[in-house]
N, C-alpha and C positions, 0 to 999 in steps of 0.2 A: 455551400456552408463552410464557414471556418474553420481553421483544427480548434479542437477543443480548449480553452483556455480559463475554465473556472476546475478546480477541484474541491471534491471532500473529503477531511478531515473526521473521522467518530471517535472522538475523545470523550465520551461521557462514561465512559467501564469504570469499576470502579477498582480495577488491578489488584480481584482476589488473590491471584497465583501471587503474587508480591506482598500480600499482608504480611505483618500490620503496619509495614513501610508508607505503603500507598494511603494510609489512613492518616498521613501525617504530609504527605506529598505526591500528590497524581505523579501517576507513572511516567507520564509523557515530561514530566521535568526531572526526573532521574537525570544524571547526567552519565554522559556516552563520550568519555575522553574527559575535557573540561566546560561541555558543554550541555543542558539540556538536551533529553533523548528528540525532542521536536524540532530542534533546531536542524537535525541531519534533513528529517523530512520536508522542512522548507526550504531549503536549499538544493533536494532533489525534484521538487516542483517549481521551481524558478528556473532550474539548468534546464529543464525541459520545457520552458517557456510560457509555463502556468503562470495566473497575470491575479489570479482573484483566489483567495482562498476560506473557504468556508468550515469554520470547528465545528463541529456539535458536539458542546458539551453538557456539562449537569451543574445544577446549584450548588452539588458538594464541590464541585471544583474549580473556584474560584481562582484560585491560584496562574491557572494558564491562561486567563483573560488577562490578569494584572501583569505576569510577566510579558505578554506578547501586545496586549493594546490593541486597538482601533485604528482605522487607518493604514495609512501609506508607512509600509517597511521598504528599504532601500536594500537590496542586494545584489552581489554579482560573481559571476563563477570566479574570476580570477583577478586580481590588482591591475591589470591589463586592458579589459574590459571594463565598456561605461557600462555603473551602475542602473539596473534593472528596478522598477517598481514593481509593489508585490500587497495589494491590497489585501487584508485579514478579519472579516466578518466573523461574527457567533451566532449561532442559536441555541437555545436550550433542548433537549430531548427529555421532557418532565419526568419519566420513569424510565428503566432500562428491560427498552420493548424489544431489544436484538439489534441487529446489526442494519435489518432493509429498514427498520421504523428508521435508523438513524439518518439512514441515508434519504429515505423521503424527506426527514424534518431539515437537512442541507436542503436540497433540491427545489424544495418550494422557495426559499430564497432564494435559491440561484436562478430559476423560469425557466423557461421551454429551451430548452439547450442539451445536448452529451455533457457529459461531464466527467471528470478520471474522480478516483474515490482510491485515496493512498494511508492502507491502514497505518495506524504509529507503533503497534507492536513489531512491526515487520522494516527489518533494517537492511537496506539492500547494499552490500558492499561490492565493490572493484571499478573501474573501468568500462561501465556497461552503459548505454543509452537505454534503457530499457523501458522506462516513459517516454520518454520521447519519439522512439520505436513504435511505439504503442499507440501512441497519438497520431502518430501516421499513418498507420494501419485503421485506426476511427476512421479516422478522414476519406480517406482512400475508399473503403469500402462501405460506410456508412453503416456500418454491422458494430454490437457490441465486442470487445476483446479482453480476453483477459491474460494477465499471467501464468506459464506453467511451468512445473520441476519435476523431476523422477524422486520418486521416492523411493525406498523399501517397502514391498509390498505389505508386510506385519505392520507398516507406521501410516499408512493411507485413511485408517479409521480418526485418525486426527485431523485431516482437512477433508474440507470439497473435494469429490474427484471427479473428472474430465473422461467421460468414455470419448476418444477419437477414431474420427471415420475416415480420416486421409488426410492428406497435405490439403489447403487450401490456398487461395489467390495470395500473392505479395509475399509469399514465404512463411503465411501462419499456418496453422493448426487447425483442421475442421475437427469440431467437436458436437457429439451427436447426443448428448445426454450429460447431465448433470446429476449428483447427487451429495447429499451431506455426510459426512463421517461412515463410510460406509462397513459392513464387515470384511474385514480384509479378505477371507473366506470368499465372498462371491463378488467382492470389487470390478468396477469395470474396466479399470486401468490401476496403474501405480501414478499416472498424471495427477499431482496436487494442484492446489487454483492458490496461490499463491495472493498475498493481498497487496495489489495492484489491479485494479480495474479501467476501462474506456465504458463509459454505458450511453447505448443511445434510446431515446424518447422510447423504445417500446418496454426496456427497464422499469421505465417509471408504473408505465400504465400496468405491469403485470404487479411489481409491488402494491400496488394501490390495492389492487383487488386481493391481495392474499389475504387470510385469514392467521388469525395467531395459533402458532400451536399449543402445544400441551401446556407449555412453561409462561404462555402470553408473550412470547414474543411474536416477533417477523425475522425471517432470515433473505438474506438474499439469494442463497443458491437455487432454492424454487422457482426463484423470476428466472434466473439464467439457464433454468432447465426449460424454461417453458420458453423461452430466445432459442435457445438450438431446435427444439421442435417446430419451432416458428420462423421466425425472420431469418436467423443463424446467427451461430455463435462463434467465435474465431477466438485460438490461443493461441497466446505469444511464446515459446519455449528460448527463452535468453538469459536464463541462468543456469550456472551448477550450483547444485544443492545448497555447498559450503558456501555461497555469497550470499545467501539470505542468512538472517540471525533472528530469531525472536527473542527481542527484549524485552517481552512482557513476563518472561519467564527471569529466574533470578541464572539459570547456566546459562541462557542467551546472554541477557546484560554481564555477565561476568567476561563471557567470551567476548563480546564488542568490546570492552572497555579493556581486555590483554591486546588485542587487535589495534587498539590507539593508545596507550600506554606501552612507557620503558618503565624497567622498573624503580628509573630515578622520579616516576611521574609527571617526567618529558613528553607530550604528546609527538609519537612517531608521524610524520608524516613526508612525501615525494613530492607536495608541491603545495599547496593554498590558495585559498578563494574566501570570498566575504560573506559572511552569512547575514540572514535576511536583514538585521540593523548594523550592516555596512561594518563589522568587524572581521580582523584576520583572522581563520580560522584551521584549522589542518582539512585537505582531505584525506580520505582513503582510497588507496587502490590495487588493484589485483597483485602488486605485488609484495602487499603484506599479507596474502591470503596462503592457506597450503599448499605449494605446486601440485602434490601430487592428487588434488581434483579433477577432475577433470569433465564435462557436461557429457551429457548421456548422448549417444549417438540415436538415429533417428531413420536408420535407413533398413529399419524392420517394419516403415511404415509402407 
């Protein structure tokens, strides 16, 4: 089988934490320097060799179909490099059933295939391959993967967290359990799941069969808990904390947008590449982040 080369895109939230902004403009076209906030994420789905992209969005959100279009986008890491195609599909997700509904309503467009799932609130900065990384790891061992960071234990009850059981094959993360928001109190780790995923075909079939909870949604981490009890589940730990931002939040976007801003509203940047409609654009990289980060060491595993 091939590495994986379609991704999902869940763009149909409707960016409470940002109201009443996002009531006037979906989040994912906020702009992150001088650029919509989507635009970073297509260009880190193209650098990693993603060839098909799939949105799921909502009726309210019209906007990001009209900005971004049908068809063939033309993109490429750098002025240097031939231009990369980057095909961009929609579906709709008719209500906001959580995050696995969304991901099924991709997926059945996309067919019998893995596929990466790149959320847009989640802005990955520096110097890292860490899709790409990710993809190889699918590949490789034909096992789902996901992304991982350390957190502060007290801040763990705001994502997924990763109980891990050891080192695993190719230099991931075996992970023996999943859970959602946990109490920090009896968490299994400080491992957050970061949103960046690789999912293979047994993803799909466990979301199918989950039932909605309380709220009617679906989530996904139920499937990935029921992946590590089953097939297995592998994480990728390739970030320090400070290179992810979420800019679904208004401190996340504030701090992405000081991170590509001067304050003449020059866009800072170390070098440039073309984003998905073939225009110059700044990147970012590690070395406009805070040196003194630095990723969590791993050898209490």
């Amino acid at each position: 089988m091939s590495p994986v080369r379609t991704a999902i895109i869940p763009a149909a939230g409707l960016g409470t934490r940002m109201a009443p902004a996002t009531q006037a403009i979906p989040k994912e076209l906020l702009p992150i320097g001088k650029r919509p906030a989507i635009d970073w994420i297509l260009d880190e789905a193209v650098s990693a060799g993603i060839e098909e992209v799939i949105i799921v969005t909502s009726d309210r959100k019209p906007a990001i179909s009209a900005y971004l279009g049908d068809g063939q986008r033309r993109s490429s890491r750098s002025q240097d490099e031939p231009s990369k195609n980057l095909e961009v599909r929609f579906v709709t997700q008719s209500a906001p059933r959580g995050l696995g509904d969304a991901i099924l309503c991709g997926w059945r467009l996309a067919g019998d295939q893995p596929i990466a799932v790149l959320l847009p609130d989640e802005l990955m900065l520096g110097d890292t391959d860490l899709l790409s990384t990710m993809i190889d790891y699918q590949h490789r061992l034909d096992r789902s993967v996901v992304a991982l960071m350390r957190v502060p234990l007290e801040e763990i009850g705001s994502y997924g967290c990763a109980a891990i059981s050891g080192r695993g094959p190719e230099g991931t993360l075996e992970i023996s359990a999943c859970l959602e928001k946990p109490d920090p109190c009896t968490a299994m780790s400080n491992f957050a799941i970061c949103g960046r995923y690789l999912l293979a075909a047994d993803i799909y079939s466990y979301l199918a069969q989950l039932r909605p909870g309380a709220d009617g949604e679906v989530q996904l981490t139920p499937a990935l808990n029921r992946a590590a009890e089953g097939n297995g589940l592998f994480g990728c730990e390739a970030l320090a904390r400070h290179q992810r931002i979420d800019v679904g939040s208004w401190s996340g976007w504030l701090r992405a947008n000081q991170l590509t801003l001067e304050g003449t509203g020059q866009v800072r940047s170390n070098g440039s590449h073309r984003n998905h409609l073939g225009q110059s654009a700044p990147s970012l990289t590690s070395r406009q982040l805070d040196s003194s980060h630095t990723q969590a060491s791993l050898s209490s595993l």
